[in-house]
N, C-alpha and C positions, 0 to 999 in steps of 0.2 A: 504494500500500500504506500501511498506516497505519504508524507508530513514535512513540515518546516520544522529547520532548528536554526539555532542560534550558533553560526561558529565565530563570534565574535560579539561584542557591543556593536549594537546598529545596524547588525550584519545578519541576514535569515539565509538560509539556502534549504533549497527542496531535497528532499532524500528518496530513497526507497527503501524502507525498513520492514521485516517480519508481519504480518497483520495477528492480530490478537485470535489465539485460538477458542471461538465461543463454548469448546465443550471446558476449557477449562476456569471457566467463570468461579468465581467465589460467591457463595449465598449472599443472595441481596444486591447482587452489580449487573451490569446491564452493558452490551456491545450496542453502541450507536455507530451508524452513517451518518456526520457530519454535514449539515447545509449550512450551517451559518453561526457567525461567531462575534463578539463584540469587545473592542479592549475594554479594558480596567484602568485605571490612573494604576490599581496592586501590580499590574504587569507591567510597565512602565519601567522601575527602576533594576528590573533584569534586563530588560534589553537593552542597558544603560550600562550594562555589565555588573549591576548592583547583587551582594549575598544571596542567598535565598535557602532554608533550610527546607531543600527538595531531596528525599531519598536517592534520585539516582545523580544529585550533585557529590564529588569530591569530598569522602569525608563526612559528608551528611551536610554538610553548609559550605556554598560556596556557587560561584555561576556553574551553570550546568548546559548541556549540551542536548538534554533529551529530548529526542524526538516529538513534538509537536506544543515546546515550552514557550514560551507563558503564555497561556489564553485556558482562562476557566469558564468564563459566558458565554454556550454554547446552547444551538437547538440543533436537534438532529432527529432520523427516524432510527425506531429500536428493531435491531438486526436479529437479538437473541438476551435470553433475558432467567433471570434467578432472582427476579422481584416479583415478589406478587401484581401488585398493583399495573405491571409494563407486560406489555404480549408484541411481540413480533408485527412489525407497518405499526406500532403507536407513534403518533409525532409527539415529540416531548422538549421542553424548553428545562436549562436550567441552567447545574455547575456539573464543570469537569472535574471529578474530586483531586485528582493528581496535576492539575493545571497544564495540561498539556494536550490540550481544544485541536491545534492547527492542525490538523490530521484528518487522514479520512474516515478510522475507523476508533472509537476509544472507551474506553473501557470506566465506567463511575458507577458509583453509590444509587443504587435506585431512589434512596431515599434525597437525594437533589434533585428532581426531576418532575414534572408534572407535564399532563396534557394540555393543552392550550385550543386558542379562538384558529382553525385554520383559515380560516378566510383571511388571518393576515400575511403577510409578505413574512417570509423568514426571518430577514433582513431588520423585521421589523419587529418581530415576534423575539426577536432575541432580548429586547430591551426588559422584558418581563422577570429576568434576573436582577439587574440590579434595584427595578423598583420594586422587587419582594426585601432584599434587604433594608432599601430603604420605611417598607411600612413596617416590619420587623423593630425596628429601629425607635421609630415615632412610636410603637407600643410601650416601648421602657419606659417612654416620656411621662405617660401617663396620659389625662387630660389636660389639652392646651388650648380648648375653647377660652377667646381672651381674654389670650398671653402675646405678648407680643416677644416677637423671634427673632433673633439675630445668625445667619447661618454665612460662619466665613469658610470663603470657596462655593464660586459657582460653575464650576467644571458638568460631569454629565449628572454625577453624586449631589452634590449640594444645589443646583437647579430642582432635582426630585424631592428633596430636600423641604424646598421651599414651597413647591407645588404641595405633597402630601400634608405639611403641618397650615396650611392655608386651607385647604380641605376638612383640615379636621377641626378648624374653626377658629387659628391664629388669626388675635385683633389686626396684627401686621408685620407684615416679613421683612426684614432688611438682610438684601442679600450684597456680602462683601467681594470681591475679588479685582486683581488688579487689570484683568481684561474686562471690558465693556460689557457687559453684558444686557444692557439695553432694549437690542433686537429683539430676545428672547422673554426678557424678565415679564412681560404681561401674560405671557401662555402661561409661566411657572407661578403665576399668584405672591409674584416679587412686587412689595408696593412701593420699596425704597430700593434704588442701586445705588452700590458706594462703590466707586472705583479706586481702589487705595489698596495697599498692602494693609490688614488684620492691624498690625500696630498702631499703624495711623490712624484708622476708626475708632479702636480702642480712645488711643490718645483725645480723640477729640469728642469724646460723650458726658455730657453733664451728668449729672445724679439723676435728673429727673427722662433723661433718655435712654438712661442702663434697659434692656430684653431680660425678659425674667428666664429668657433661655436663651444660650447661643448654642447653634450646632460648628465644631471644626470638624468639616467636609473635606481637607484637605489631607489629611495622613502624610506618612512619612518621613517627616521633620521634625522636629523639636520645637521650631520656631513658632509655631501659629497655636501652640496652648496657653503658654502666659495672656496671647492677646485675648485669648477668646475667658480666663478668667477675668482678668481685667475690666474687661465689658461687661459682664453678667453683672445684673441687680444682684444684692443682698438677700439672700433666702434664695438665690434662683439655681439654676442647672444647666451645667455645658453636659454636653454628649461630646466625648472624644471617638468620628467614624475615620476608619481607616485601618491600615495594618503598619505598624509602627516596625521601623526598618532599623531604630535603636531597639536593645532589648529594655533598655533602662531609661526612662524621661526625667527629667529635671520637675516637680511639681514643687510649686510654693503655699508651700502649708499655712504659711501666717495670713494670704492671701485667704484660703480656703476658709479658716478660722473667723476671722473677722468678718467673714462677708455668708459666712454661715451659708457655705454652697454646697453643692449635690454636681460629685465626677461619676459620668457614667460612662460603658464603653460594653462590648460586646461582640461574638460574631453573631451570623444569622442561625439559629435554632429551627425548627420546624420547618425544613424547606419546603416540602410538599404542602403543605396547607398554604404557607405563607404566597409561594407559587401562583396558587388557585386564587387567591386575592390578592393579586398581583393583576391577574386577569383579571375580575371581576371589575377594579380599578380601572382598568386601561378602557374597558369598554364601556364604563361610567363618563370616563374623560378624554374623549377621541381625539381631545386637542395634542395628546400627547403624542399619538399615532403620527402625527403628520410634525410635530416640530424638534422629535425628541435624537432619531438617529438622521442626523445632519450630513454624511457623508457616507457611502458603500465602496471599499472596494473590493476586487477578484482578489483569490486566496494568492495566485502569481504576484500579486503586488502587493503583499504584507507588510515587506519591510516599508515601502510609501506608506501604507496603512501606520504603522507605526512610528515613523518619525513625524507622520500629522499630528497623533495624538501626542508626543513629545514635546508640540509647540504650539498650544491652544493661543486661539483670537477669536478677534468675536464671526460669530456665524459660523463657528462650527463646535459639534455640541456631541453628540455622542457616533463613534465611527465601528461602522459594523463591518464583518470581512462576510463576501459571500464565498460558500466553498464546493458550490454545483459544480 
């Protein structure tokens, strides 16, 4: 079967590798045929040449070469299956649990995986992953009927971000990031856009402008949590989303103390349910079908696919690869 690897930062090349034998599936995994795939900001900093504690990396951490890495945002049809729930032609949207999507055939956890709306575009239907995490995410929060929200990083993460806690009946969203995000911010139920780096918003909020939540939608850095406590009202709650490429963060506890805050963080839990209300979501909010995945391209052009997502601006928002 074919698949993309990584022989290099920045660098993809197509292979021909072994295809996964379905008789020797483990209970509960599931062989998919690949149609369509979607980056992650989390896939990002390997192709960057950044760590990764991937089993078939060097050592157990370190950049890895495997066959069809990084791409966990996958929709495909189920080839052969040892999940209940999956039977052979299901189409199913989810995660590639070994992050290694770019392939044509591959191997995950049935319990990532759910059935979807076919009538939409692959391409499009892919998107249904990461807004399961995201309403996953808004459940921790609690109830946020008005609250008003502050969510730095308006990448493909924190635009959904903005949209689902608007939904769910934030007084008003202020979305930060230093690309523009303007063109977009009315479909995403952004009532304010701040084009500034996380600090500088921070910096410039009075007591009676503090969000009694801020969401950091940006991961991987150290740099945009201080902002995001910073900003939070007194009594309120940052959600820290993302996968944190330190193993250890810097948090300022006097900050926390005084200002009598709530750190929360998490992965996504229940995929299969979360999945299905994922969809139930998207077909509530159509507007998302048409504004959300901003660019496609053919799986031959990945590494373009990925150096776009590398260097976000505005008008482009989430990039899907197709792999027919």
């Amino acid at each position: 079967m074919w698949a993309q690897t990584l022989r290099g930062p920045f660098r993809f090349e197509q292979v021909e590798v072994a295809a996964p034998d379905p008789a020797a599936l483990a209970p509960g995994h599931v062989l998919l045929a690949t149609r369509a795939g979607a980056i992650c900001g989390s896939d990002l900093p390997n192709f960057r040449g950044g760590v990764w504690p991937h089993p078939a990396a060097e050592d157990g951490w370190g950049a890895t070469r495997a066959p069809g890495f990084p791409m966990h945002e996958i929709l495909g049809s189920v080839v052969a299956s040892r999940h209940p729930a999956h039977s052979p032609g299901d189409l199913v949207v989810g995660w590639a649990s070994m992050f290694d999507g770019i392939a044509e055939l591959v191997v995950t956890d049935g319990e990532g995986l759910a059935r979807y709306d076919t009538g939409l575009p692959a391409t499009t239907a892919v998107m249904l992953q990461p807004l399961a995490c995201v309403l996953y995410a808004v459940e921790q929060l609690g109830d946020v009927s008005g609250r008003t929200v502050g969510v730095i990083g308006q990448g493909p993460i924190g635009l959904l971000f903005s949209h689902v806690l608007k939904v769910r009946g934030a007084a008003r969203v202020t979305g930060v990031d230093p690309v523009d995000r303007t063109d977009v911010a009315s479909a995403f139920g952004v009532d304010e856009v701040v084009t500034a780096r996380a600090e500088r918003w921070a910096g410039s909020l009075s007591d009676a402008d503090r969000p009694s939540v801020v969401v950091e939608a940006v991961g991987h850095q150290i740099s945009t949590l201080q902002p995001a406590l910073d900003a939070v009202a007194p009594g309120g709650q940052v959600f820290y989303f993302g996968v944190p490429d330190d193993p250890v963060y810097p948090l300022d506890m006097m900050t926390m103390l005084r200002k009598n805050l709530t750190l929360r963080s998490g992965i996504t839990l229940e995929r299969r349910r979360v999945l299905a209300d994922a969809g139930t979501h998207l077909a509530a909010h159509p507007v998302l079908q048409e504004c959300y995945v901003s660019h496609v391209h053919p799986v031959a052009d990945v590494q373009s696919a990925f150096s776009a997502a590398n260097a976000p601006r505005p008008g482009q928002v989430k990039i899907a690869v197709d792999m027919t």
